[in-house]
DSSP file (Angstrom, degrees, kcal/mol; ACC not computed):
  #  RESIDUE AA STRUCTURE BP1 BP2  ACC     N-H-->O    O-->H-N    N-H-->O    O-->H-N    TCO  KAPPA ALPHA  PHI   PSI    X-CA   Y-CA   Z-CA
    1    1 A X     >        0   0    0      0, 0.0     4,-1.1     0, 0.0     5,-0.1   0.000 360.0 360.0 360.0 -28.5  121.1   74.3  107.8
    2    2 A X  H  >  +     0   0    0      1,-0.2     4,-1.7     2,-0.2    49,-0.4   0.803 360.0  53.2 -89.5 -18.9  120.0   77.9  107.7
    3    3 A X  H  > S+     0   0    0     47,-0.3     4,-1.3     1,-0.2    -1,-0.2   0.590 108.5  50.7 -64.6 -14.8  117.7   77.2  105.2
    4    4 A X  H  > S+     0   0    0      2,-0.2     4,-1.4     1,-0.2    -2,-0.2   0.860 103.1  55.4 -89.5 -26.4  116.4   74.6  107.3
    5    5 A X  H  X S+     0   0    0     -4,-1.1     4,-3.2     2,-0.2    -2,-0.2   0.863 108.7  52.0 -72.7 -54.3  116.0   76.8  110.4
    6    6 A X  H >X S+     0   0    0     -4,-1.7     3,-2.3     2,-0.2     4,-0.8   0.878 107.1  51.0 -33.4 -78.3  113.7   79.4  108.2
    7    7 A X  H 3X S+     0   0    0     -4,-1.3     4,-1.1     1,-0.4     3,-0.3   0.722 109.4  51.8 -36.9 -80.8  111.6   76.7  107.1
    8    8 A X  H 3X S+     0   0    0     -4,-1.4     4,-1.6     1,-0.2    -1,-0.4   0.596 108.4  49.4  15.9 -63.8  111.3   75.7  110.8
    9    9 A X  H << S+     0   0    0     -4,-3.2    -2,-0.2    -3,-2.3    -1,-0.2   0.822 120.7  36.6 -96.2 -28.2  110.2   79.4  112.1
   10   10 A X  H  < S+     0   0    0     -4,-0.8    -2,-0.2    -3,-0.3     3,-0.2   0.688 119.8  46.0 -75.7  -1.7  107.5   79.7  109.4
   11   11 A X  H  < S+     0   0    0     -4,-1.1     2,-0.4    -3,-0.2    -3,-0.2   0.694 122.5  39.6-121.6 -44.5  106.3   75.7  109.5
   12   12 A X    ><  +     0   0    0     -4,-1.6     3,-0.7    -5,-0.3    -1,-0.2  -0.611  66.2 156.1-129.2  80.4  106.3   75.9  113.8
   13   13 A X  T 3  S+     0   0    0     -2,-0.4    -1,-0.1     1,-0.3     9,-0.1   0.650  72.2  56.9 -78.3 -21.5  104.8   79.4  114.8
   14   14 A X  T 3  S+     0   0    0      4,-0.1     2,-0.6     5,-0.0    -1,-0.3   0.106  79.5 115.3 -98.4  27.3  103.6   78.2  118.3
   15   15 A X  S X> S-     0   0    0     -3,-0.7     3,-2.1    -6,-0.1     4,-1.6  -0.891  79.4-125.4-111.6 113.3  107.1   77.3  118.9
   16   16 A X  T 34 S+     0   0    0     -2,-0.6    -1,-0.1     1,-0.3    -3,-0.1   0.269 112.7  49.0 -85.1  13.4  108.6   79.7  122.0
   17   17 A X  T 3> S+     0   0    0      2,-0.1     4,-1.6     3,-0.1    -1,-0.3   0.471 104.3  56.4 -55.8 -30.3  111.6   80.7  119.4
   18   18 A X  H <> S+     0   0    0     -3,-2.1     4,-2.1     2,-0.2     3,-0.5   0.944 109.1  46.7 -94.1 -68.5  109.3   81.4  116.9
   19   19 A X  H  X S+     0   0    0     -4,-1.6     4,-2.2     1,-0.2     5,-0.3   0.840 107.7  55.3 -44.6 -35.1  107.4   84.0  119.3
   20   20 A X  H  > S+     0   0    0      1,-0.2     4,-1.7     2,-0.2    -2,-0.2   0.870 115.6  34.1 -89.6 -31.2  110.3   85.6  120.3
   21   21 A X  H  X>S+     0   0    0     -4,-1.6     4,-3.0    -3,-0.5     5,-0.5   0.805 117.1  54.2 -72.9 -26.6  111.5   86.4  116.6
   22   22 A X  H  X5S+     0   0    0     -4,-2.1     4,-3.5     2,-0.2     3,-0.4   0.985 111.9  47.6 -67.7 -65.5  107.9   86.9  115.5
   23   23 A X  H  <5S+     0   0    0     -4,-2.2     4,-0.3     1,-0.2    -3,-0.2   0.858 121.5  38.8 -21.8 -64.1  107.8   89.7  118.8
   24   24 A X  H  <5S+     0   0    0     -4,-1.7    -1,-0.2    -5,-0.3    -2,-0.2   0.789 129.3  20.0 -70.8 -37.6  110.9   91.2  117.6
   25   25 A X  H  <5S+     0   0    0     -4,-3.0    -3,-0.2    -3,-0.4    -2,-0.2   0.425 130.0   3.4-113.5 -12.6  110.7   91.2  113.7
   26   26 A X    ><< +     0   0    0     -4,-3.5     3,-0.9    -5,-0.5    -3,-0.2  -0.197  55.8 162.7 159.1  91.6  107.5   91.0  112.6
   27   27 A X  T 3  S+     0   0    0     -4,-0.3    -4,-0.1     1,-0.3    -5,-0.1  -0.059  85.1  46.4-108.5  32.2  104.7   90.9  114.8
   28   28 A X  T 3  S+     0   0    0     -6,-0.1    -1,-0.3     2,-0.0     2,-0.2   0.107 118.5  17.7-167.6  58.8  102.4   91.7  112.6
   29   29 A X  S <  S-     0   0    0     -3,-0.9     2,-0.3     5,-0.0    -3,-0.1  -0.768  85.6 -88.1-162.0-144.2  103.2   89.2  109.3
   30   30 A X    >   -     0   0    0     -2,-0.2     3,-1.8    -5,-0.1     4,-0.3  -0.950  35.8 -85.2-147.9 177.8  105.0   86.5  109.1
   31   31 A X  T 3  S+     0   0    0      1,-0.3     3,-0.4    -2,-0.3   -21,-0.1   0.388 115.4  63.6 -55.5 -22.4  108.5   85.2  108.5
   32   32 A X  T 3  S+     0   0    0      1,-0.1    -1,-0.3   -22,-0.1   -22,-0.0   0.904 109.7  39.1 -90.5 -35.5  108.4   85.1  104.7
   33   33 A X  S <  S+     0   0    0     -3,-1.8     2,-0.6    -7,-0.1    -2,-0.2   0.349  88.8 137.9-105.5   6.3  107.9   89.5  104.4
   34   34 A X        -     0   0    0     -3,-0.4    -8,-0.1    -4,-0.3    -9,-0.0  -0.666  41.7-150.3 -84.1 135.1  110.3   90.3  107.2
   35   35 A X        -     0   0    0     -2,-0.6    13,-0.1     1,-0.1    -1,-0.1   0.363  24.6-113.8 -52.4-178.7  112.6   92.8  107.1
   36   36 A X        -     0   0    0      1,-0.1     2,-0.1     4,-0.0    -1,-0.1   0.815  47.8-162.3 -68.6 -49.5  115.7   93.0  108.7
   37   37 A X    >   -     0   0    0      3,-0.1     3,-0.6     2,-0.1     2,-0.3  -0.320  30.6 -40.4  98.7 165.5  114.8   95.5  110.7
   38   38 A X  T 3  S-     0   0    0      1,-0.2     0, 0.0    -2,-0.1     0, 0.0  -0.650 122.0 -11.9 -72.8 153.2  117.3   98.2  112.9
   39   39 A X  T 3  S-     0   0    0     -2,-0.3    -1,-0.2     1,-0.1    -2,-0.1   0.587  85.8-165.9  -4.8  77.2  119.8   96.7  114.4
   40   40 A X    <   -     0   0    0     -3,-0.6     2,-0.1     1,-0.1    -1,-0.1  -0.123  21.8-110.4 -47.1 156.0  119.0   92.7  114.0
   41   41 A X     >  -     0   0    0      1,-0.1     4,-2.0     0, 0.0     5,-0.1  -0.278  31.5-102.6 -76.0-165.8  120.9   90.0  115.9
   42   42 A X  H  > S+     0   0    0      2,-0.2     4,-1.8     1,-0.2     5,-0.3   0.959 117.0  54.8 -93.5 -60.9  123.1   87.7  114.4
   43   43 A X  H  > S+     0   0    0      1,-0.3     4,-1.9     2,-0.2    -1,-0.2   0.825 107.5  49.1 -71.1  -4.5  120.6   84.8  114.3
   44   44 A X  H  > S+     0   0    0      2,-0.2     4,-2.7     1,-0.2     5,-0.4   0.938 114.2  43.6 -84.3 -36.8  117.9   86.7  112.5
   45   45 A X  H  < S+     0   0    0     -4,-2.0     4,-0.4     1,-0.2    -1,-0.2   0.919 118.9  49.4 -74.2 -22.3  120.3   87.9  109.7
   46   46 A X  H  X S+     0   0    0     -4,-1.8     4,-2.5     2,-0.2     3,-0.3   0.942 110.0  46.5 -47.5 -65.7  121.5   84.4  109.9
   47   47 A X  H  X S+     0   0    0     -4,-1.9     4,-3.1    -5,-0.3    -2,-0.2   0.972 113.4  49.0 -66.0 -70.4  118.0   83.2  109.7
   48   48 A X  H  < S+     0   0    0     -4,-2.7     4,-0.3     2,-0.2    -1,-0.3   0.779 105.3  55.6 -42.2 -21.3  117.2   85.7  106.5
   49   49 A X  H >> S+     0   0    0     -4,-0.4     3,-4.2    -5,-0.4     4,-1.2   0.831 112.2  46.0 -92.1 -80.6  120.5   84.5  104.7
   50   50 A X  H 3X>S+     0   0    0     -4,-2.5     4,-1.6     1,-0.3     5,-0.5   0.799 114.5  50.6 -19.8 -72.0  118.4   80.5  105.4
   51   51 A X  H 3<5S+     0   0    0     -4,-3.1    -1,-0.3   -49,-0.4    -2,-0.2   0.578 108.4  47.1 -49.6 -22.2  115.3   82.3  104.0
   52   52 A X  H <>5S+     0   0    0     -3,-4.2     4,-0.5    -4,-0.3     3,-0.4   0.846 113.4  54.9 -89.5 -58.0  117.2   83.9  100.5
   53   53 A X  H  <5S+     0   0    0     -4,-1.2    -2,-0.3     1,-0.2    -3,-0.2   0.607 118.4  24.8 -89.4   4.9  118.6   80.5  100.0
   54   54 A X  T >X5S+     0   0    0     -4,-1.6     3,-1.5     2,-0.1     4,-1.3   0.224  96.3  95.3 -86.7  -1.4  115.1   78.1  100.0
   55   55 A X  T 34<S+     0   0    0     -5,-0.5     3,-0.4    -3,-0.4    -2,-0.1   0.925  84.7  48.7 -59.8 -30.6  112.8   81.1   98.9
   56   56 A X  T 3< S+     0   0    0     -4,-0.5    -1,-0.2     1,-0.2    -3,-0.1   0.719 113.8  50.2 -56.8 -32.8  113.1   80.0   95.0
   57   57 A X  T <4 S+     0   0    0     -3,-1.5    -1,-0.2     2,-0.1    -2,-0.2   0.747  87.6 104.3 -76.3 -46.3  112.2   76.4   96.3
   58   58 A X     <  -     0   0    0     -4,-1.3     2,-0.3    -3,-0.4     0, 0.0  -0.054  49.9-169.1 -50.0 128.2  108.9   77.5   98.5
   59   59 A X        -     0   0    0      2,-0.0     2,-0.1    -2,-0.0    -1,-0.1  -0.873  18.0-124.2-106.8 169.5  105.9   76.6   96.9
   60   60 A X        -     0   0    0     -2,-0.3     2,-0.2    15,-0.1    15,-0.0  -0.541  10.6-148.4-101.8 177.7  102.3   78.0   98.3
   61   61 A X        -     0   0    0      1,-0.1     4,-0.1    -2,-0.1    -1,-0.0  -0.732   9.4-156.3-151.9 106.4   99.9   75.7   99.2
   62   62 A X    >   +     0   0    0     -2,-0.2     3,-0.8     1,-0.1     5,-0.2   0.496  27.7 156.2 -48.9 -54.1   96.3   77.4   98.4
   63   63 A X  T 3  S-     0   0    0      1,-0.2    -1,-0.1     2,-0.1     0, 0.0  -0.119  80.6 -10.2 -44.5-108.1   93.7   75.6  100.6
   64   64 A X  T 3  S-     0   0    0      1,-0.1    -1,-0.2    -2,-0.1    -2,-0.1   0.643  88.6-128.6 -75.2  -9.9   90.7   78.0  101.2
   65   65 A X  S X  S+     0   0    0     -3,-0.8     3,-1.1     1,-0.1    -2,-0.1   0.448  70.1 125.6 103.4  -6.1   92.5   80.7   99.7
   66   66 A X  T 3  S+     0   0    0      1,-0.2    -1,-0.1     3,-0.0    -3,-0.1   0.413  76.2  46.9 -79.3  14.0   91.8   83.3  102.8
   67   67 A X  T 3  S+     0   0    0     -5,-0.2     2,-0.3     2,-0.0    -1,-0.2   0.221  87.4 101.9-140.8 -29.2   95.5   84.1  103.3
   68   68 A X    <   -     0   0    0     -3,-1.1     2,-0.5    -6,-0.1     4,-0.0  -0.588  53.2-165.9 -99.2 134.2   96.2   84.6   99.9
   69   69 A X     >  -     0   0    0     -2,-0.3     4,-1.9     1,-0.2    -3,-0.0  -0.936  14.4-159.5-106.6 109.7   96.6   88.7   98.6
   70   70 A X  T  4 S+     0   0    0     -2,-0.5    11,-0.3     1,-0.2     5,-0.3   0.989  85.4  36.2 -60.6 -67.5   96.4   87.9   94.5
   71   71 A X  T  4 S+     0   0    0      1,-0.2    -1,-0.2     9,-0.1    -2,-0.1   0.931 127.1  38.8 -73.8 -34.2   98.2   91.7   93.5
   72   72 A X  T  4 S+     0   0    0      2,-0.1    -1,-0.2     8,-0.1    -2,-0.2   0.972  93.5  75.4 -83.9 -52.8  100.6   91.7   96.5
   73   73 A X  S  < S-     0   0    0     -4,-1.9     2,-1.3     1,-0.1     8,-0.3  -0.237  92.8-110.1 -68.8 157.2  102.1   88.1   97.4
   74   74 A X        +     0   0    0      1,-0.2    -1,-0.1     6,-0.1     6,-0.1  -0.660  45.4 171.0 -84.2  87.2  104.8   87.4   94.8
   75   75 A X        +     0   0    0     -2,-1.3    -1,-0.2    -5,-0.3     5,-0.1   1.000  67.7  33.9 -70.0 -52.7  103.0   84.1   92.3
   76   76 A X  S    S-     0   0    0      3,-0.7     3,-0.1     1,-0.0     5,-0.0  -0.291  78.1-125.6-133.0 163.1  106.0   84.2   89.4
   77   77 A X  S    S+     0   0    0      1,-0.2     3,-0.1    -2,-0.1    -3,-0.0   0.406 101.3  67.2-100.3   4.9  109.2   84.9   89.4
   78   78 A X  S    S-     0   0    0      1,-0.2     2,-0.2     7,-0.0    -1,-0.2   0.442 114.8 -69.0 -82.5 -34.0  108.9   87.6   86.7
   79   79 A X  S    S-     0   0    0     -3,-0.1    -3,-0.7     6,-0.0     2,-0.4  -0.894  72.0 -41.9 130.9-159.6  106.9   90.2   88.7
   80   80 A X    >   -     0   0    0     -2,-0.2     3,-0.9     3,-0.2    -6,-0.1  -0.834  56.6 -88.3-115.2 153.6  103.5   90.4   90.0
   81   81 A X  T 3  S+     0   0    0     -2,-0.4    -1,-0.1    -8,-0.3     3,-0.1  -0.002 109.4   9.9 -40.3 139.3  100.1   89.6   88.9
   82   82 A X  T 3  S+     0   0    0      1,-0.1    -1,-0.2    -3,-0.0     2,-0.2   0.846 100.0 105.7  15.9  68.7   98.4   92.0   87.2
   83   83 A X    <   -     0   0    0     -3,-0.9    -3,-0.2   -12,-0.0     2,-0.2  -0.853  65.7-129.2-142.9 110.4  101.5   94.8   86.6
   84   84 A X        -     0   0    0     -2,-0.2     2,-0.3    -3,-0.1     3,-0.1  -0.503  18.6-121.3 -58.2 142.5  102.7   94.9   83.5
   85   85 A X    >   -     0   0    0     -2,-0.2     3,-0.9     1,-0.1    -1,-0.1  -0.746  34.5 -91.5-102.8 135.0  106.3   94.6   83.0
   86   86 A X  T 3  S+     0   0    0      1,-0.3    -1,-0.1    -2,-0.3     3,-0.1  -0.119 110.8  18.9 -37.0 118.1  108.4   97.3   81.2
   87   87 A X  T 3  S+     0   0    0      1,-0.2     2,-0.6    -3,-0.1    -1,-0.3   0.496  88.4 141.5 127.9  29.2  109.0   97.1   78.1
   88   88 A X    <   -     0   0    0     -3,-0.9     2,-0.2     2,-0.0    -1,-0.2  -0.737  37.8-150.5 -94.2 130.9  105.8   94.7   77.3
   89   89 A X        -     0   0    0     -2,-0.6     2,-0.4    -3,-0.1     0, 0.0  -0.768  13.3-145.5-100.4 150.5  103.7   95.3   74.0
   90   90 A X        -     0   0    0     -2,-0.2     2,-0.3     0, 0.0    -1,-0.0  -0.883  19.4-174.1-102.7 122.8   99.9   94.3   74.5
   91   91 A X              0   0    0     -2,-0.4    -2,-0.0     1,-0.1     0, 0.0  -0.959 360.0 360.0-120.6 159.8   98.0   92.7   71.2
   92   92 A X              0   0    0     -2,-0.3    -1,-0.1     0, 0.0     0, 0.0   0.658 360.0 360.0-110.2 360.0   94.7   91.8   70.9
């Protein structure tokens, strides 16, 4: 159910819940890269706990691609695109 509620605050933005966490928590990203924050309420840490257990699930969907930050947004579940990971040997 809390997963379902996440889903829900990213999925329905114009939705006058949706403003009132966006106002409070991250009013200037969106629900997938918000913190907690100082002293949250109970439904947002609520809402973050929903958000830990479908994030594995989420898949993107690209469509024109202006949204998307290639080195920053998280593709794999290994690290990010172009950063090598510790303890990788390169061959050519």
């Amino acid at each position: 159910m809390l997963g379902k509620q996440a889903w829900r605050l990213s999925q329905n933005p114009s939705a006058l819940w949706s403003w009132v966490f966006k106002g409070i928590y991250f009013p200037d990203g969106d629900s997938w890269k918000a913190k907690k924050g100082h002293r949250p309420s109970w439904g947002w840490q609520r809402i973050l706990v929903g958000r830990e257990t479908i994030e594995l699930d989420v898949k993107w969907l690209v469509g024109d691609g202006k949204s998307i930050k290639i080195h920053e947004d998280k593709w794999l579940t290994s690290g990010l695109i172009g950063v090598p990971q510790i303890g990788m040997i390169y061959t050519k």
